[in-house]
VOTOR-390663 format. One line per field, with one value per residue (C-alpha): residue number from 1; residue in one letter; x, y, z. Coordinates in pm, 1 decimal. Each point is the difference from the previous one (the first is absolute). Layout:
residues N
num <- (NUM ...)
residuo <- (A ...)
east <- (X ...)
north <- (Y ...)
up <- (Z ...)
***
This chain:
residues 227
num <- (1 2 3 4 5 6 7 8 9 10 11 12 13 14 15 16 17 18 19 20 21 22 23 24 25 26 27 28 29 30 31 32 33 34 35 36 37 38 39 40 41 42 43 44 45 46 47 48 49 50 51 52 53 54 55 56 57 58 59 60 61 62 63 64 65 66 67 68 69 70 71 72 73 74 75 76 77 78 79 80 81 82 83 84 85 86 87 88 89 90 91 92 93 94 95 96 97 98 99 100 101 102 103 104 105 106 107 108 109 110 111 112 113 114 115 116 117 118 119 120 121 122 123 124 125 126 127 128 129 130 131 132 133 134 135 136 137 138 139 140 141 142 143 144 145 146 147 148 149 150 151 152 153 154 155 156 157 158 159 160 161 162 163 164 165 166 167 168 169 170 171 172 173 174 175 176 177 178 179 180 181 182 183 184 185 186 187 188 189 190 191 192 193 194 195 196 197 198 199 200 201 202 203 204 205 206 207 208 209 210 211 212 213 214 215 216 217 218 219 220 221 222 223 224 225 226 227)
residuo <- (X X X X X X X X X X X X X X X X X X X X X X X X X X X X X X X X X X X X X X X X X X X X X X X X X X X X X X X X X X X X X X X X X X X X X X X X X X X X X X X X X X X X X X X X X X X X X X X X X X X X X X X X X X X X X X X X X X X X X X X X X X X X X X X X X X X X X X X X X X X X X X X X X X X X X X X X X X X X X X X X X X X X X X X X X X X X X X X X X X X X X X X X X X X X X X X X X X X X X X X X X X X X X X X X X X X X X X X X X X X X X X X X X X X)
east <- (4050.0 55.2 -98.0 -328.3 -62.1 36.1 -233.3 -295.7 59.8 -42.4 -306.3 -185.5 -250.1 146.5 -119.4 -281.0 91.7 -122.7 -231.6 -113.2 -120.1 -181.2 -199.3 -66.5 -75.5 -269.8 -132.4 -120.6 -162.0 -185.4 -177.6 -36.3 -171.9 -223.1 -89.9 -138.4 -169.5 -166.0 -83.2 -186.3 -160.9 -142.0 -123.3 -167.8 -195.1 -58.5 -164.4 -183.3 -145.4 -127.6 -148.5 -186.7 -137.7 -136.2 -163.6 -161.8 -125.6 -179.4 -152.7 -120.9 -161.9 -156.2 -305.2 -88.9 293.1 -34.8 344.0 288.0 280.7 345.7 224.3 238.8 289.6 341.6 21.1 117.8 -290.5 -264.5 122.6 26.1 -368.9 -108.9 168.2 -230.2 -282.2 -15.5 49.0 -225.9 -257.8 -86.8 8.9 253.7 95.6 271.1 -99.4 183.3 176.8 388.3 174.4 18.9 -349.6 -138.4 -223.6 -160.2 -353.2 -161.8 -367.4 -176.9 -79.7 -363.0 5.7 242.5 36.0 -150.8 162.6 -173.7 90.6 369.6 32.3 -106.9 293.4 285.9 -205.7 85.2 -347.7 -202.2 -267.1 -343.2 -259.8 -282.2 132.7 155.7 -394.4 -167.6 262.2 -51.1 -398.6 83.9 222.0 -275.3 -287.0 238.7 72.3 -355.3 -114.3 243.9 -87.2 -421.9 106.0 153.8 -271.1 -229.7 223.1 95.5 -232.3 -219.7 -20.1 -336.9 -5.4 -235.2 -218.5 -101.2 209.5 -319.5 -249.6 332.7 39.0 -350.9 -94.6 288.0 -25.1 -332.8 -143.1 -7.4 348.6 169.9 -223.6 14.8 377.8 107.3 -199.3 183.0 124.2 -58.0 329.6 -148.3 144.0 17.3 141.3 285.9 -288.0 -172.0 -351.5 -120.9 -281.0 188.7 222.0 -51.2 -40.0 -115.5 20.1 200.5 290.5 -161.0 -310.2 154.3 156.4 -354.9 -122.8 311.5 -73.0 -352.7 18.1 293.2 -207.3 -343.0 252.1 129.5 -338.9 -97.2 296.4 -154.4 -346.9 -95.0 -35.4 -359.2 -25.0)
north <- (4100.6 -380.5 19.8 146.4 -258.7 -289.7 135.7 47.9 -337.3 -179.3 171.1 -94.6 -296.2 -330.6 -91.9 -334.6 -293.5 -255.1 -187.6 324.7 74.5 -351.9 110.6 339.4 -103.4 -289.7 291.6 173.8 -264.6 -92.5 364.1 7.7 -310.8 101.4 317.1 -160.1 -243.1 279.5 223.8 -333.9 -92.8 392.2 -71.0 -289.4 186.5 283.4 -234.0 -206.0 328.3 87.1 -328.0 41.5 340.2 -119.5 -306.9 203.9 263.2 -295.4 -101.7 357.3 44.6 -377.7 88.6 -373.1 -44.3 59.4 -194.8 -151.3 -230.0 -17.7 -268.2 -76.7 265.5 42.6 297.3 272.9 -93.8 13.3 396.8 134.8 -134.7 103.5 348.7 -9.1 -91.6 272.1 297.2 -125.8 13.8 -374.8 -224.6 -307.3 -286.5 -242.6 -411.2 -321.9 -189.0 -17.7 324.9 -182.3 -91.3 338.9 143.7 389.5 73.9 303.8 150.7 311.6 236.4 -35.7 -376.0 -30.1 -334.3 -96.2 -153.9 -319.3 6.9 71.5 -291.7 -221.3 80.5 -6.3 -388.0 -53.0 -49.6 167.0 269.2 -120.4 322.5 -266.7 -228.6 277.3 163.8 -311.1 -25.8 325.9 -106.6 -313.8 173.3 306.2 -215.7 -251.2 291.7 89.9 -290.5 -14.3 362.1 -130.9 -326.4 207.7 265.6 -329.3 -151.0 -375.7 -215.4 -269.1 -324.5 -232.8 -362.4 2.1 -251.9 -142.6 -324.6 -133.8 13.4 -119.6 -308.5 -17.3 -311.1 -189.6 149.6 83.6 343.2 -4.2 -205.7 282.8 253.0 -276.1 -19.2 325.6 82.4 150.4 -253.3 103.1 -98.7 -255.3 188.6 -325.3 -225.8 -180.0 -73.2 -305.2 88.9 -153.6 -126.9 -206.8 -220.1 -358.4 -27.1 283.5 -178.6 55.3 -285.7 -74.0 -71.3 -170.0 -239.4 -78.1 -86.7 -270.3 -126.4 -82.9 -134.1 -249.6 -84.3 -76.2 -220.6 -186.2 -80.7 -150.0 -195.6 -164.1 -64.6 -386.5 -96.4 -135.0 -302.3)
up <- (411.8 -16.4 390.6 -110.9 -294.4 205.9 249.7 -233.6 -179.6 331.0 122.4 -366.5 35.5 -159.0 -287.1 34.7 -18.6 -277.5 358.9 88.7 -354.9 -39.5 272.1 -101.2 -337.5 186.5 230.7 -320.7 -184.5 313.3 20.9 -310.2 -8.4 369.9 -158.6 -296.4 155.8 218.8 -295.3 -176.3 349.6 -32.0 -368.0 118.8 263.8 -229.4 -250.0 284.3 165.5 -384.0 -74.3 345.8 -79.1 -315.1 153.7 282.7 -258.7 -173.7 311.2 86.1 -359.8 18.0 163.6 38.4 190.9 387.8 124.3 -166.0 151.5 -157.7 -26.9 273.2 49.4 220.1 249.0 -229.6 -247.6 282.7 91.1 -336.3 -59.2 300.0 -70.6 -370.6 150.3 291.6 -249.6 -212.4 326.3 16.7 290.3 18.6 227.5 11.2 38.0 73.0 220.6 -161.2 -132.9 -309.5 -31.4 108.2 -260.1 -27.4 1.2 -129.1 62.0 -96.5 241.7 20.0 3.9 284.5 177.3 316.8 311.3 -102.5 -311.2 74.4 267.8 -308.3 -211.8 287.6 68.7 -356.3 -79.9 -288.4 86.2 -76.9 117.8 -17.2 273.8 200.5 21.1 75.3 271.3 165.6 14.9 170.3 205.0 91.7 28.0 289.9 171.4 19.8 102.2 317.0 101.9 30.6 184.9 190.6 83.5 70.2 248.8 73.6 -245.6 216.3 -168.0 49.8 -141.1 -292.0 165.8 326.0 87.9 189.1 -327.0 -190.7 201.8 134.2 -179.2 223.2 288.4 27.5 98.2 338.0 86.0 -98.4 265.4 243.4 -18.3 50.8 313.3 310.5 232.7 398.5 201.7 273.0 323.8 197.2 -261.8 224.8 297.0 50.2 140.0 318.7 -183.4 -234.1 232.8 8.3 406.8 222.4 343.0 299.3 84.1 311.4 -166.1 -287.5 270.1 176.5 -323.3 -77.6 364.6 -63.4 -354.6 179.4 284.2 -238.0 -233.8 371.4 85.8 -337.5 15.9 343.3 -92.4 -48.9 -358.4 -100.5 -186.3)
***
């Protein structure tokens, strides 16, 4: 019997220590504390998602209203109004650059943004229909243009005037002409023509001349002077 005592004594659990209480007792308060904190983090989104039906209700029943941006919002914001804004069968689109500077816009269905439009807000930039119009025109009436220059081909340019009558009273009216006239090559430019040497005769008679010029100077030299 005593055998049998002994045996269940030692197979109970020891009782905690006062450590292993502490950090029981720390386990708890820490739960208690997360699940509080998550049923107050619900609340809050509760409350948010009801302040956001009411404020897209207004915008539905303002009939002067056609858009409406909201301040900026974190993540979980951004869904839940994105969430009210679906059922309530409006359109909506996220803008901005930084998570924390990303703001919700909302537009009724039958005044849904265009492409143009929604480039402008991700460039930061305001939407001003005016501008955006008269830049389509611009745009429509350049493209136009480039599809008739290019039906009419390369565009020949002519000088508005004449440079002859502009500079006529300098050069005259007939320099001009005069100089641009076509020049002939001269086929036997690099040939002397017989015609235009300086002595045509043979050496033999160019000697018999010499001869007789030195024999008519020999014989003046002889003749007597007269005095």
């Amino acid at each position: 019997m005593a055998d049998l005592l002994g045996s269940i004594l030692s197979s109970m659990e020891k009782p905690p220590s006062l450590g292993d209480q502490e950090t029981r007792r720390k386990a708890r308060e820490q739960a208690a504390r997360l699940k509080k904190l998550q049923e107050q983090e619900k609340q809050q989104k509760v409350e948010f998602r009801k302040r956001m039906e009411k404020e897209v209700s207004d915008f539905i029943q303002d009939s002067g209203q056609i858009k409406k941006k909201f301040q900026p919002m974190n993540k979980i914001e951004r869904s839940i109004l994105h969430d009210v804004v679906e059922v309530a069968g409006l359109t909506s689109f996220s803008f901005g650059e930084d998570d924390e500077c990303r703001y919700v816009m909302i537009f009724k269905k039958e005044f849904a943004p265009s492409d143009e439009e929604l480039d402008s807000y991700r460039r930061g930039e305001e939407w001003d229909p005016q501008k955006a119009e008269e830049k389509r025109r611009l745009k429509e009436l350049a493209q136009r243009q480039e599809e008739e220059a290019a039906q009419q081909g390369p565009v020949v340019v002519s000088p508005a005037s004449d440079y002859k009558d502009k500079y006529s009273h300098l050069i005259g009216k007939g320099a001009a002409k005069d100089a641009a006239h076509m020049l002939q090559a001269n086929k036997t430019y690099g040939c002397v023509p017989v015609a235009n040497k300086r002595d045509t005769r043979s050496i033999e008679e160019a000697m018999n001349e010499i001869r007789a010029k030195k024999r008519l100077r020999q014989r003046g030299e002889e003749l007597p002077s007269t005095s």
